[in-house]
C-alpha positions in Angstrom: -0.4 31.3 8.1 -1.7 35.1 6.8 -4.0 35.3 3.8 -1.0 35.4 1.1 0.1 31.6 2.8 -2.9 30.3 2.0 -3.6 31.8 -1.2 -0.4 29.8 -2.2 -1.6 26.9 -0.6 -4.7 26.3 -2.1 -3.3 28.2 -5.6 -0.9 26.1 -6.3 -2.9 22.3 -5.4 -5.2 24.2 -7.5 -3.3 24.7 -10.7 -2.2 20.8 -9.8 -5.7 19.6 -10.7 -6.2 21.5 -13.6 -3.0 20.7 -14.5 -3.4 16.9 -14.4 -6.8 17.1 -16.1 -6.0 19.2 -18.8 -5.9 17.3 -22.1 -3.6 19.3 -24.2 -0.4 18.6 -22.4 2.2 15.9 -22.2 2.8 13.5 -19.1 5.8 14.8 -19.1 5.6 18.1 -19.0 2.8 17.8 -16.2 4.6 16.1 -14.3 7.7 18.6 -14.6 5.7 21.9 -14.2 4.2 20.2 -11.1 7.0 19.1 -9.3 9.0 22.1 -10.1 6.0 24.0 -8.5 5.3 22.1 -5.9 9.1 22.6 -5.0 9.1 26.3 -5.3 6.4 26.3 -2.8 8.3 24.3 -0.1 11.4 26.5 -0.9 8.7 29.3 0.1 7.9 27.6 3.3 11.0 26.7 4.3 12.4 29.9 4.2 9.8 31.8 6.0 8.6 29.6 8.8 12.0 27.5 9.2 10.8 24.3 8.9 13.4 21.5 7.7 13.3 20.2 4.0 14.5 17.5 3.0 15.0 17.1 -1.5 11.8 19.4 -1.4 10.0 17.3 1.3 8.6 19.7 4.0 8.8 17.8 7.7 5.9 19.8 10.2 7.0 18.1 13.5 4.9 18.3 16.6 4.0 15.9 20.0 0.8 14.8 18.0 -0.3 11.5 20.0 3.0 11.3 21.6 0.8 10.5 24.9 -1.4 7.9 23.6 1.4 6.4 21.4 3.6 6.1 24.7 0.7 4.7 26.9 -0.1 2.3 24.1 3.3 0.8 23.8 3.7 -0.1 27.3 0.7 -1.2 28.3 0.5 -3.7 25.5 4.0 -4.4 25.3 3.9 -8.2 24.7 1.0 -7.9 22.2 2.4 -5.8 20.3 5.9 -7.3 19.8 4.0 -11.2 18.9 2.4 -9.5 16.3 5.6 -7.8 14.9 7.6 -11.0 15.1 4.5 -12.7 13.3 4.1 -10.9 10.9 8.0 -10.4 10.2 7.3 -14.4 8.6 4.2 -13.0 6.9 6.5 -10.4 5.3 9.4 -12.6 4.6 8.1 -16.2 5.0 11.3 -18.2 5.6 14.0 -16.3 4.5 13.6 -14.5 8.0 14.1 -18.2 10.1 17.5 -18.1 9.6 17.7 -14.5 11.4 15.0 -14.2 14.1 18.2 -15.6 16.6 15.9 -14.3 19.3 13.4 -16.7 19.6 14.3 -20.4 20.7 14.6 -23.0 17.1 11.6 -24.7 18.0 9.8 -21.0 18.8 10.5 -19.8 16.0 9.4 -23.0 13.7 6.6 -22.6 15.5 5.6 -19.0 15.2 6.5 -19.2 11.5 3.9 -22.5 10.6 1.4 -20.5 12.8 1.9 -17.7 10.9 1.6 -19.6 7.1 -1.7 -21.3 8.7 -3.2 -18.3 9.9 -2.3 -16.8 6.1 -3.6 -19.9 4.4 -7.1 -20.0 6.4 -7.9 -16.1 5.0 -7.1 -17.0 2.1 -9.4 -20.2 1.8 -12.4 -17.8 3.5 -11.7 -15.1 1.4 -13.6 -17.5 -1.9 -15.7 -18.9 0.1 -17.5 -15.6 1.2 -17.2 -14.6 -2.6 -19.2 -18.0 -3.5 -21.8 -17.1 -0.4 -22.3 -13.8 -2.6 -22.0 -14.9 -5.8 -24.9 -17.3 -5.1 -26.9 -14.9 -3.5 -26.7 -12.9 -7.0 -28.1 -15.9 -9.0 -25.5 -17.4 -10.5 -26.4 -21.0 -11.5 -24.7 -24.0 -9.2 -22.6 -25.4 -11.7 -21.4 -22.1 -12.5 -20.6 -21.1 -9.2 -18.8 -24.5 -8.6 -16.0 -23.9 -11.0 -15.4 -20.4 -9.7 -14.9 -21.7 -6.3 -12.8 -24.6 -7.6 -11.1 -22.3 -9.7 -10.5 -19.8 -6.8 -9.1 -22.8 -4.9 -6.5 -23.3 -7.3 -5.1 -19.9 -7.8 -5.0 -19.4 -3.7 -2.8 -22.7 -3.7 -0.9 -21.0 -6.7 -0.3 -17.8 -4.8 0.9 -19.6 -1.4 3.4 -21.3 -2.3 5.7 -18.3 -2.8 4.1 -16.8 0.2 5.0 -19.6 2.2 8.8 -19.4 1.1 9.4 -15.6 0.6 6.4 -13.7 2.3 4.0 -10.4 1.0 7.5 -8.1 0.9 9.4 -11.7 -0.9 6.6 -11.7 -3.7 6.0 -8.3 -4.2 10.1 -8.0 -5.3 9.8 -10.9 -7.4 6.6 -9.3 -8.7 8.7 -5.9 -9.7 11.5 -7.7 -10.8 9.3 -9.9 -13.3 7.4 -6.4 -14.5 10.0 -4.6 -15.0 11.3 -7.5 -17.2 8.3 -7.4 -19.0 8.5 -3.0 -19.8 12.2 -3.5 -20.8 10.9 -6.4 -23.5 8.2 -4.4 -24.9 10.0 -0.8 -24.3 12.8 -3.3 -27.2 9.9 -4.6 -29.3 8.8 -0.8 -29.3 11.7 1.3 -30.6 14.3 -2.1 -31.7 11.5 -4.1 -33.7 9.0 -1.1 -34.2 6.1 -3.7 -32.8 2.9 -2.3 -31.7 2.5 -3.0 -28.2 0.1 -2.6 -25.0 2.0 -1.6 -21.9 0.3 -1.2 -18.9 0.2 2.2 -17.3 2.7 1.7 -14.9 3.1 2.9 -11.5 2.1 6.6 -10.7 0.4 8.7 -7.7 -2.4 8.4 -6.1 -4.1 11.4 -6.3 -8.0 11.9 -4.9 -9.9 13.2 -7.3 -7.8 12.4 -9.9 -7.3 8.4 -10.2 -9.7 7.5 -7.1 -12.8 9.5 -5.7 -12.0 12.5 -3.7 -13.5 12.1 -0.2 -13.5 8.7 -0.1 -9.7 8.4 -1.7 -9.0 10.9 1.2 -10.7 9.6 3.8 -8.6 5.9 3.0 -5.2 7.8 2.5 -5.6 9.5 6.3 -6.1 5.5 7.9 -3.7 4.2 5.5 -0.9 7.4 7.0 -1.9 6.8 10.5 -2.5 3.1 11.1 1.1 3.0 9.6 3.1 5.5 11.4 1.3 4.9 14.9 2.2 1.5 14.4 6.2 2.4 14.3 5.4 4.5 17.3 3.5 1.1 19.4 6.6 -1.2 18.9 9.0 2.1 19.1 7.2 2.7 22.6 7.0 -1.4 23.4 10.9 -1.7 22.7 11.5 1.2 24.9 12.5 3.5 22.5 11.7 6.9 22.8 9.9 9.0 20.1 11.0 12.6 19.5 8.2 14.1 17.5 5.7 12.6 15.5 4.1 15.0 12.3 3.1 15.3 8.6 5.4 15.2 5.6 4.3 18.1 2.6 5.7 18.6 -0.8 4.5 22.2 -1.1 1.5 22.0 -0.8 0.8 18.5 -1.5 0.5 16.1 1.7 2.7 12.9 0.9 3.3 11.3 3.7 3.4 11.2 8.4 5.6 10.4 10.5 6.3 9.3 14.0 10.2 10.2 14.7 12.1 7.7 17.1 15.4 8.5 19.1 17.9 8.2 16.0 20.6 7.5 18.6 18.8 5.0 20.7 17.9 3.4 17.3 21.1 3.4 16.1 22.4 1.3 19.1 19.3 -1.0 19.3 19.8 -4.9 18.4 18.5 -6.1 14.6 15.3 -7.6 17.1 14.4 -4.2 17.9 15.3 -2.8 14.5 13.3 -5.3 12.8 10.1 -5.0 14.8 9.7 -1.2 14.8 10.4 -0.8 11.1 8.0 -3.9 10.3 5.5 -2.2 12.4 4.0 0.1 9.8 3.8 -2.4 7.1 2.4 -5.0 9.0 -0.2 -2.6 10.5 -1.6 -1.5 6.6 -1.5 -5.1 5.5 -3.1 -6.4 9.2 -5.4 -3.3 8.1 -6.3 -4.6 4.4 -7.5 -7.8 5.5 -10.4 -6.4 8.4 -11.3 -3.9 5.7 -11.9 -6.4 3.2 -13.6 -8.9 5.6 -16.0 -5.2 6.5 -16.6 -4.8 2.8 -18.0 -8.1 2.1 -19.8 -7.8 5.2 -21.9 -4.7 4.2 -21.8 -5.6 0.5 -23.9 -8.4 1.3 -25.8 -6.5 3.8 -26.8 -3.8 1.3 -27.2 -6.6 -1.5 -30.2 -7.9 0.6 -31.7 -4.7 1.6 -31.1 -2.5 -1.3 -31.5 -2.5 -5.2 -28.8 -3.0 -7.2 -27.5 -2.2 -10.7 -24.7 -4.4 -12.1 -21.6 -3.7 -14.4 -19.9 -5.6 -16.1 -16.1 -5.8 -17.4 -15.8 -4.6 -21.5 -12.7 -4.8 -22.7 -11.9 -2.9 -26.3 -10.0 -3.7 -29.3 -6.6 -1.5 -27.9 -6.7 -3.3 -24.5 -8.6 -0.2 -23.2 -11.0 -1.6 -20.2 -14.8 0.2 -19.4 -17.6 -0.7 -16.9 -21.0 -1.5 -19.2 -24.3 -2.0 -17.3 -25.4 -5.6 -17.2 -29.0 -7.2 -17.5 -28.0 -9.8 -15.3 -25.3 -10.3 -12.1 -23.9 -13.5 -13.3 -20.4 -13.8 -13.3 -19.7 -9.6 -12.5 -17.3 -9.1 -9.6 -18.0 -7.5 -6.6 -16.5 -3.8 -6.6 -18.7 -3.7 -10.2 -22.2 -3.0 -8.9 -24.3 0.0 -7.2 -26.7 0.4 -5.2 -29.9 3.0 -4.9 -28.7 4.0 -1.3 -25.6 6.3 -1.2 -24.9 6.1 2.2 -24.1 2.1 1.2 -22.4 2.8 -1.9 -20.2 5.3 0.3 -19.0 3.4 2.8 -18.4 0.5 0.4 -16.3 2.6 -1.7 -14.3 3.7 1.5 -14.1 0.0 3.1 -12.9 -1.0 -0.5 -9.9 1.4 -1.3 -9.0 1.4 2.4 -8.9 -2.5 2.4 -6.4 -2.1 -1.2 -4.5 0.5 -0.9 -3.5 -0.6 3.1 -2.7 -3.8 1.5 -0.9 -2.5 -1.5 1.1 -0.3 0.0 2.0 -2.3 3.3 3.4 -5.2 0.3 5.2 -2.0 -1.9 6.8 -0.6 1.6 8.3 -4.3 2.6 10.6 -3.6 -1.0 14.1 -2.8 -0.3 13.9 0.8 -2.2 15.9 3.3 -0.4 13.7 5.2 2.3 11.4 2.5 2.3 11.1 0.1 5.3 12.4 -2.9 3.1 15.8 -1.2 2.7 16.2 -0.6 6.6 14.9 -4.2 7.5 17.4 -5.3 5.1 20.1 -3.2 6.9 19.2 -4.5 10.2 19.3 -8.2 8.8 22.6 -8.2 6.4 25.6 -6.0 7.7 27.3 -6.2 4.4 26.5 -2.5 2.5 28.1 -3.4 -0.9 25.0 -6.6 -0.6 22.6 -4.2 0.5 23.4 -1.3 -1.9 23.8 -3.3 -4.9 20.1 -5.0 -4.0 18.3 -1.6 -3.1 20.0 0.3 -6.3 18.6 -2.6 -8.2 15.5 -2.9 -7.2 15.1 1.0 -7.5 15.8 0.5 -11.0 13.0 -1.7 -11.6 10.9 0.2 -9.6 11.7 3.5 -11.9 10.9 1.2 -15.2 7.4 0.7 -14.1 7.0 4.7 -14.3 8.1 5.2 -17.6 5.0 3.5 -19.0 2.8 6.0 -17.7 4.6 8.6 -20.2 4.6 6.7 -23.5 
């Protein structure tokens, strides 16, 4: 790149921030003027250095990895195609029995109970650390008691559509019930002319802008690559070769990596191989959320013992509107919600923390059949029909684009 390259580069990510924190413009128009910038920019690219675009999307492909990926994939061939058929039932809990015909009956009974166990003893520990911290804080016994019990119930809540439709099951019936929920009030709104408080939706994640800047980054770069190696492992296990691997920009905005299979090969490949490679990413980020949240309470309760603490607690206002307030005591305040005098702690908590939920977040949200997700191509792999598939990814794109609207009212 020559001097005028990167003048554009960091101009125009530039005039993004300011952009978004500007207080005088519309949603709207922000988000117009940026994408139409942000387009004009990869057009720029594009042109001069060649590079392919896709609707805006600049691909950079190189043999980043390629090596490691390939050595990987063999050597750790069996490993590696377990834990995609595992977590294929963590994904889809038993609507994916009927289909995994490559494992015997029993096998795959098996595998599947395995898997719901394994699911069901995280999420039994996950309140019991939470109770061995809350009582560190000072909480009184009783107290502490119902939280648990309470946390008890909700976890047996929660698994029981787990255990019949999986993270990538829930997550749809999750958008499908929100987006519900925006098309009653978006009626009470403008129909009944009822004042209502709509969430905020779905929108970007931008460092800096709606999660700290080094640390947001630092999560977004192990979030990319623990997903897209992943595809490359099983890609490499199942024998498939990998053409390039690389970043995706939207002008100057990094959105995205990739690690490139043989389309052909992949084309002719059976559902089992299918299935496992494109499971691979998801299954990697959610795999990912649960050692990062297992690392956070670790050090949270390291640095509670060694370090002093302030404590926040949750205030909610009058329009719905929530804030942070400082709290005498640490009864009853939640984790994330407290700070501590060394910053090297309070760094790599804030790291372990959004690289713990956005990996989970994201590995659920990617599992959606959405066209260019994984969710639609597993989908594809599993049910041949295309007027089925269609009609169910259109749909649930839909939904998906209700939840943005929010953000602009």
């Amino acid at each position: 790149m020559d001097l005028i390259d990167i003048i554009i580069f960091v101009g125009s990510l530039s005039l993004m921030y300011y952009l978004l924190g500007y207080p005088g413009v519309s949603n709207i128009v922000k988000t117009v003027v940026i994408i139409v910038e942000m387009w004009l920019v990869s057009k720029y690219y594009s042109r001069k250095y060649l590079i392919q675009s896709e609707l805006g999307m600049l691909m950079i492909r190189g043999k980043y990895f390629i090596d490691f990926i390939d050595r990987m994939g063999r050597d750790y061939s069996h490993i590696f195609k377990l834990w995609a058929d595992t977590m294929l039932f963590l994904s889809f809990g038993a609507l994916v029995l009927p289909f995994m015909y490559w494992r015997p009956r029993l096998q795959r009974i098996g595998l599947y109970l395995l898997s719901m166990a394994f699911l069901l003893l995280v999420m039994l520990i996950y309140p019991l650390a939470i109770s061995v911290v809350v009582s560190a804080l000072g909480s009184s016994l009783p107290a502490q008691q119902a939280t648990t019990s309470s946390s008890f119930t909700t976890i047996f809540i929660i698994f029981i559509p787990l255990f019949v439709l999986g993270f990538g099951g829930s997550a749809l019936v999750s958008l499908y019930a929100a987006a519900i929920n925006v098309i009653y009030n978006l009626y009470a709104l403008f129909v009944l002319g009822e004042k209502v408080i709509m969430a905020s939706g779905i929108s970007l994640i931008l460092p800096g802008i709606n999660i700290p800047f080094l640390e947001g980054t630092i999560s977004l770069i192990i979030l990319l690559l623990v997903h897209e190696i992943s595809h490359g492992f099983l890609s490499r296990s199942e024998r498939i070769s990998l053409n390039s691997t690389g970043i995706v920009l939207f002008g100057s905005l990094p959105v995205g990596a990739f690690v490139e299979p043989s389309d052909k090969e992949l084309e002719r490949a059976s559902p089992m191989i299918k299935s496992r490679i494109l499971v691979a990413g998801s299954a990697a980020n959610i795999t990912c959320g649960f050692i990062f949240g297992i690392l956070y309470l670790l050090v949270f309760y390291y640095g509670f013992l060694n370090f002093s603490h302030i404590c926040f607690a949750q205030s909610q206002a009058s329009n719905g509107a929530i804030s942070l307030v400082e709290s005498k005591t640490c009864d009853n305040v939640l984790l994330p919600f407290m700070k501590f005098d060394n910053p090297y702690i309070s760094f790599l908590l804030s790291v372990l923390g959004l690289t713990a939920g956005l990996n989970f977040a994201i590995g659920m949200i990617n599992l959606i059949p959405i066209p260019l997700f994984d969710g639609h191509h597993i989908l594809r792999a599993f049910v041949h029909n295309k007027e089925i598939v269609d009609f169910i990814s259109y749909a649930t794109l839909a939904c998906f684009i209700l939840l943005i609207i929010p953000g602009f009212l």
